[in-house]
N, C-alpha and C positions, 0 to 999 in steps of 0.2 A: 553470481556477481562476486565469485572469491577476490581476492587479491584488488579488490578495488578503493574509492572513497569515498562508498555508499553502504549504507547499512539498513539493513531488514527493518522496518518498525512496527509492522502489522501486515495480517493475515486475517482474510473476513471475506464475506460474500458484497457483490457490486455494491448494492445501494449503497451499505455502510463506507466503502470505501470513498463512493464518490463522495460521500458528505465530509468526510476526511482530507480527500482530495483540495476539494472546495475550500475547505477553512485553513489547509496551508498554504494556499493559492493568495488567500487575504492576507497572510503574514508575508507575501514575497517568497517562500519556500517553492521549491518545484521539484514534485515530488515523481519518482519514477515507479510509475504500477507496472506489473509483470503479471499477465495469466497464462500458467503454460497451458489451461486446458484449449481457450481459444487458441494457442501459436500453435497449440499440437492438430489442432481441427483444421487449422490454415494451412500448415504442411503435407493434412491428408495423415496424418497419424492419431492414435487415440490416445488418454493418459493427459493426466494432469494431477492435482493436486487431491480436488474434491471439484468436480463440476461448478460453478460459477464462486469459487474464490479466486481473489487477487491479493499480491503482495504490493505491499509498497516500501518502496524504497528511498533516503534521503541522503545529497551529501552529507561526509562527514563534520561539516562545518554551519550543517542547519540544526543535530540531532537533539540537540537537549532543547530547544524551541520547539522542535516536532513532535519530540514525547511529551511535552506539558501540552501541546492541541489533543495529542491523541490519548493521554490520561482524561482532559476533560471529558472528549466526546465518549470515549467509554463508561466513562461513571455514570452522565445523563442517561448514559442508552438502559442502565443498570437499575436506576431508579424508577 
């Protein structure tokens, strides 16, 4: 997603993201997940990242709302 008005904000395996997902979904955020291992299984190719991670993705104009969701859920997950 070079040159675009989204940016990276995590890398993690499903569960974590859908929880992720989920709690920017409550903020009105809408967040775009990427797995290339599943797009690479659906095109009949192998290769991806690390077998069941996703990335996510947010406009530029959600990100600093998106990294205070995703600071918090990472520190619970840490504690």
């Amino acid at each position: 997603m070079s040159n675009s008005n989204y940016t990276k904000i995590y890398t993690g395996d499903f569960i974590i993201v859908q929880r992720i997902v989920s709690d920017l979904e409550k903020e009105n955020i809408i967040p775009v997940v990427k797995d290339q291992t599943e797009s690479a299984r659906l095109a009949g190719f192998g290769g991806g990242i690390v077998p069941g991670f996703q990335q996510i993705y947010v406009h530029d104009d959600e990100l600093e709302k998106a990294v205070l969701i995703i600071e918090s859920i990472t520190s619970q997950l840490q504690n």
